[in-house]
N, C-alpha and C positions, 0 to 999 in steps of 0.2 A: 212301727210304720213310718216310712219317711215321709214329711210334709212336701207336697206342689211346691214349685217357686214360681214367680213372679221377677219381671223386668220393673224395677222400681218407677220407668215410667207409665207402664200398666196400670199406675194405682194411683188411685183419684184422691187427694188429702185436702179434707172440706170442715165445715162446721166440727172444730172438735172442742171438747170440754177444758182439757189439758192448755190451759195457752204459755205458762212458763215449765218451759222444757229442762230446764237444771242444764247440770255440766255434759251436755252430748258428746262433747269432746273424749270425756272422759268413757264414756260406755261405746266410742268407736272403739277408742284402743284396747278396751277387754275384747269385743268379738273382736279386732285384730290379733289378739294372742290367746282366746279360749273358742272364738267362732260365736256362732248363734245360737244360745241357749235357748229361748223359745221362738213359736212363731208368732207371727203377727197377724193378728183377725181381718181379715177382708168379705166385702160383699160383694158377688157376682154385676156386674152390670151390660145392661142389654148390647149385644153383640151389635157390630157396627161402629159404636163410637170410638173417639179418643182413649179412653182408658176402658181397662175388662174388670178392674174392682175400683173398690171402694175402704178404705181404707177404714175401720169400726175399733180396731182395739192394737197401741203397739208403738203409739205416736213417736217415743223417744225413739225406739229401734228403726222405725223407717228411717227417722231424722239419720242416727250415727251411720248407717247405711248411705246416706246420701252424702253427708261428707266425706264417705270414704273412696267411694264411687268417682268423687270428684276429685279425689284426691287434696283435700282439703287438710287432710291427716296424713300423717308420717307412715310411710305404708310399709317402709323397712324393706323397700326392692320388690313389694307383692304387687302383681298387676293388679289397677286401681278397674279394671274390669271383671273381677271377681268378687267384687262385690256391688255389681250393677242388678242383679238379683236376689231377694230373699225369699227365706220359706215361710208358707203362707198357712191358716187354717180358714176355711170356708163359714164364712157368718151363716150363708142360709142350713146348713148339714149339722146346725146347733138347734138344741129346741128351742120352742120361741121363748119360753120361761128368761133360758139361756143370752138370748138375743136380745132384751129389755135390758139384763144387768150387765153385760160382758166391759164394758165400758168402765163404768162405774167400780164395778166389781173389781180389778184389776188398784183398781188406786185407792181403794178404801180400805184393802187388805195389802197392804204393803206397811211393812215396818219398817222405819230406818234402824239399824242399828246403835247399840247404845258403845260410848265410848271406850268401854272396857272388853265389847263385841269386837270389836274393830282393830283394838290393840291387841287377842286373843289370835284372833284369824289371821295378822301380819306376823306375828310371831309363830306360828305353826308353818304358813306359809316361808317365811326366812327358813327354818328348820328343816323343812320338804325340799328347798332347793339347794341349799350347803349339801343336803344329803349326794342329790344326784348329781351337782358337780364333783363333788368327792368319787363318786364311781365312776365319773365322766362321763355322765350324760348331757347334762342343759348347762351351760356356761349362768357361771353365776358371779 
């Protein structure tokens, strides 16, 4: 099922948990070169105002969105209005169980990787891409 999008200025970014956002920089330029892996939780808000959500779960992904949008990051020739929208999931369309932790839930289950994780995945990764340069797909 493809997720709604959202005009990044549609979405309201208020009272959040999260206040050090880590290297954003660095998570524009993956969805620059893998796209948007998840969406970002939003709440409906009442028709008429300034923004139509509200922004509940995704903080760093709006963020790299937003400097890319502005082009704040090296777009590599990509129009910096393609990524003036992201995809969205509806707060209220969750249970409410759902809607208490979604927040929370999201950064309490995140693991960082351990450094031999890390060193493991760049060398698979090197390996994957020598391959498809080699048959001449992805410039490496």
């Amino acid at each position: 099922m493809n997720s709604p999008t959202l005009k990044l200025s549609e979405i309201l970014v208020k009272d959040r948990i999260r206040v050090d956002l880590g290297d954003v920089e660095e998570l524009a330029n993956s969805i620059l070169e893998v796209g948007q892996l998840q969406p970002i939780v939003v709440e409906r808000l009442p028709e008429g105002g300034e923004h139509k959500a509200a922004l509940r779960c995704g903080g760093r992904r709006y963020q790299a969105f937003t400097l890319l949008s502005s082009n704040k990051v090296d777009l590599r020739g990509v129009d910096p209005e393609t990524f003036s929208s992201i995809k969205v999931t509806w707060f209220e369309e969750m249970p409410e169980y759902k809607r208490i932790m979604i927040e929370l839930e999201e950064n309490f289950r995140r693991k960082t990787m351990t450094w031999q994780e890390n060193a493991l995945g760049i060398v698979r990764y090197h390996k994957a891409a020598v391959r498809g340069a080699l048959r001449g797909g992805e410039k490496w």
